[in-house]
C-alpha positions as CSV (number, residue, x, y, z in Angstrom):
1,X,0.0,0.0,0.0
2,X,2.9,2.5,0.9
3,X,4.7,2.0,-2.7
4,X,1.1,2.4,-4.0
5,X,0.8,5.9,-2.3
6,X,4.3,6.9,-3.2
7,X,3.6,6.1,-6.8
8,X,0.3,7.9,-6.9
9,X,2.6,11.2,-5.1
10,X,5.0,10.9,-8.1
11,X,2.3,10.6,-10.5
12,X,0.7,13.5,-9.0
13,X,3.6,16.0,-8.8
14,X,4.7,15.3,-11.9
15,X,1.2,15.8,-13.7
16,X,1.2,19.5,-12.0
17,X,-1.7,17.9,-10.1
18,X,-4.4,19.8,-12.1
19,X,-7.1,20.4,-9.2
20,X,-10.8,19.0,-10.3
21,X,-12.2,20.3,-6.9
22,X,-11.5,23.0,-4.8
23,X,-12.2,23.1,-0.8
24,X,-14.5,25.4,0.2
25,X,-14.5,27.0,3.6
26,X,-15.0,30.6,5.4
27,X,-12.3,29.7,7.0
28,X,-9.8,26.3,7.8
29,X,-12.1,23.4,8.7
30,X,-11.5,21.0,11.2
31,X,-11.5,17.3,10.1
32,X,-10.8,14.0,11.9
33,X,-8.0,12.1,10.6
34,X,-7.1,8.9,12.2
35,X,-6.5,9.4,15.5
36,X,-5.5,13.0,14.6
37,X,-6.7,16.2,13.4
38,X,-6.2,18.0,10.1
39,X,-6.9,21.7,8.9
40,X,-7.8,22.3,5.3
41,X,-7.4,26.0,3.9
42,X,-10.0,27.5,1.4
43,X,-8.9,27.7,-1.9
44,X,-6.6,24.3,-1.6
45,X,-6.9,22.2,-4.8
46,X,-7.9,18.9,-4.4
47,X,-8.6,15.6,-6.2
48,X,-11.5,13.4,-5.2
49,X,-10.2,9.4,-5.4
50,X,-13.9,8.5,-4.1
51,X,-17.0,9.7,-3.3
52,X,-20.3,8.4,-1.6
53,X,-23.3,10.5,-1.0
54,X,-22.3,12.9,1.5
55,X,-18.7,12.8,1.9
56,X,-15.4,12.8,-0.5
57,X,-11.8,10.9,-0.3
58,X,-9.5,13.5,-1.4
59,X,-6.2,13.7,-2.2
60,X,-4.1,16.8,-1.9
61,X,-0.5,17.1,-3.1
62,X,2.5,19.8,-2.4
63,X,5.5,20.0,-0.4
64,X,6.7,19.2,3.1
65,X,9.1,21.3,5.2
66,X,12.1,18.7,6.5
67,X,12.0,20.7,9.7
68,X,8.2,19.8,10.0
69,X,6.2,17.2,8.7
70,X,2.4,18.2,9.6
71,X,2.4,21.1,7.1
72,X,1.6,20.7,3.7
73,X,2.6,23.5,0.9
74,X,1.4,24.5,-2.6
75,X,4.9,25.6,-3.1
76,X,8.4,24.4,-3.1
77,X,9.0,28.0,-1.0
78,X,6.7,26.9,1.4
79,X,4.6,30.3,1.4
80,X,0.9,28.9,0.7
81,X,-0.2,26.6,2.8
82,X,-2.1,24.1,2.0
83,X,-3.2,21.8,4.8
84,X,-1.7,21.4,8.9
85,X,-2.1,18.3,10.6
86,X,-1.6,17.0,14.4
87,X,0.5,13.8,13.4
88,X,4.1,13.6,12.3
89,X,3.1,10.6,10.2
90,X,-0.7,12.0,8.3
91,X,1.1,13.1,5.2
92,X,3.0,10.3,3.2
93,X,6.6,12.0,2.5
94,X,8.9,11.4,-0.4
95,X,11.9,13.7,-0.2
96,X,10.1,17.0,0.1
97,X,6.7,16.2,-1.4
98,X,3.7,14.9,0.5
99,X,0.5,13.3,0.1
100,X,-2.2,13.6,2.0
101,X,-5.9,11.9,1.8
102,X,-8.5,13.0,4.0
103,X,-12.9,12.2,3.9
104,X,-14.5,15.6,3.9
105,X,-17.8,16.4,3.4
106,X,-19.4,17.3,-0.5
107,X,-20.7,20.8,1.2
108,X,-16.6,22.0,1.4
109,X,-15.9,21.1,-2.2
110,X,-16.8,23.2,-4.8
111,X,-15.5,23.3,-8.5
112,X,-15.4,27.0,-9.1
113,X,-11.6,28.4,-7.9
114,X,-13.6,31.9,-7.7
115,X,-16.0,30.5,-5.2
116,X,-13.0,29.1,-3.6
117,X,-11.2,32.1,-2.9
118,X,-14.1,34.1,-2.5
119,X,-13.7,35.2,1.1
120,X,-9.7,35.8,0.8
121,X,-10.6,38.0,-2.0
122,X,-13.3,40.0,-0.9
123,X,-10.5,41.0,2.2
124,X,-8.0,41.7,-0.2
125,X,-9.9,43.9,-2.5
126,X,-12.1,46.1,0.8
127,X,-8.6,46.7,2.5
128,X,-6.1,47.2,-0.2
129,X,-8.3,49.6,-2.5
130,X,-8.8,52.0,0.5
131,X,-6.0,54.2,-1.4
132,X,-5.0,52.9,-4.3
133,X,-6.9,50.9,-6.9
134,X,-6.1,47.1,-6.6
135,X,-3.0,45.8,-8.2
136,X,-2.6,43.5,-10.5
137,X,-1.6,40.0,-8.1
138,X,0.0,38.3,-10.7
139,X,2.3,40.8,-12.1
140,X,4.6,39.9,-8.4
141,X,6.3,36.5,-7.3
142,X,5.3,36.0,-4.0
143,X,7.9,37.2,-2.1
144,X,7.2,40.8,-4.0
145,X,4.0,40.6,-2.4
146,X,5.5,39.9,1.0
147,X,7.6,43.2,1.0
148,X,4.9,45.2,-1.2
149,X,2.4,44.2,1.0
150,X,4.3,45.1,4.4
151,X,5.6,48.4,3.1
152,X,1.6,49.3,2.8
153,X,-0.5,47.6,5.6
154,X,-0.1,49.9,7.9
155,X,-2.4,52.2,5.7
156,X,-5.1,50.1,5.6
157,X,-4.9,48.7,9.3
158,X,-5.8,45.2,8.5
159,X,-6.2,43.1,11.8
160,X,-4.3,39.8,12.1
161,X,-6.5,37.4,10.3
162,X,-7.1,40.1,8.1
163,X,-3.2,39.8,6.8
164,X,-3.5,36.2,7.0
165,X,-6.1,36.1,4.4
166,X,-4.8,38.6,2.2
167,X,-1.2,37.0,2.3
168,X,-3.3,33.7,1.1
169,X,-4.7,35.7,-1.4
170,X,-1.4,37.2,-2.6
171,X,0.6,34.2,-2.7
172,X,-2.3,32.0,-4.2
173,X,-2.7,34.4,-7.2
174,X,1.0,35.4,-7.5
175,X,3.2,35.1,-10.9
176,X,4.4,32.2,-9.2
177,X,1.6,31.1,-7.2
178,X,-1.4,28.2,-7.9
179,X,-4.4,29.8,-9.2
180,X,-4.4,31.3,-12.4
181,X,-7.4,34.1,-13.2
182,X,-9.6,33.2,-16.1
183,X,-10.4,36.0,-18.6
């Protein structure tokens, strides 16, 4: 089963692992995961390995810190998180990539990556168009954003979890981030 999963995480990674689903959440939802917990971040694209009527197997795909195992990332920078978990052994690891399959209900999927980032966008576009007209995300690498966005938050006074989301946002839409817009 192990060599199974490993294969499926090569497979995976090397496909670019082209979301079909997208979790959908105001905010990270707790799931149970084994004996565990795991946190799933809106916006985080997914693939569904099964389904039944309520609930969805899905598998989600990125990289893993070597200083910490129970983060998963979109990116090999390790900006966008993906997904945290309260075992050292939830996500399988080869090298620095990870796999992670969790059930979660059908009412946090969606298909729509708009719908998806929906609530991380609305932040972004109410506090960073209080002085300037929004900026084009993906004209910055993420670590643009980082110093961009520092240099101007405190104009807009965003609260912590305000920052968080717009950071999500930022990174997520980024020249080199995972969501590309749609004309």
């Amino acid at each position: 089963m192990k060599l199974l999963t490993q294969v499926l995480l090569l497979c995976l990674i090397s496909l670019g692992l082209q979301a079909s689903m997208y979790i959908y959440v105001e905010e990270g939802v707790k799931l149970p995961l084994l004996d565990g917990e795991v946190t799933l971040y809106s916006g985080t694209p997914v693939e569904v390995a099964s389904s039944t009527e309520d609930s969805s197997k899905i598998i989600l795909a990125g990289y893993v810190s070597s200083s910490d195992k129970t983060k998963l990332y979109a990116t090999q920078n390790l900006k966008l998180l993906l997904a945290t978990t309260k075992k050292d052994d939830a996500i399988n690891i080869n090298a620095n990539k990870g796999v992670l399959e969790v059930n979660i209900s059908k009412d946090n999927l969606t298909d729509d990556s708009e719908e998806a980032w929906e609530t991380t966008a609305e932040r972004f576009y109410e506090k960073c168009t209080q002085c300037h007209a929004a900026k084009v995300v993906e004209e910055h690498t993420m670590l643009e954003w980082e110093g961009l966005y520092g240099s101007m938050k405190e104009f807009a006074k965003p609260t912590d979890e305000d920052t968080s989301y717009i950071l999500r946002f930022l990174r997520a839409y980024s020249k080199d981030g995972i969501v590309k817009e749609v004309d």
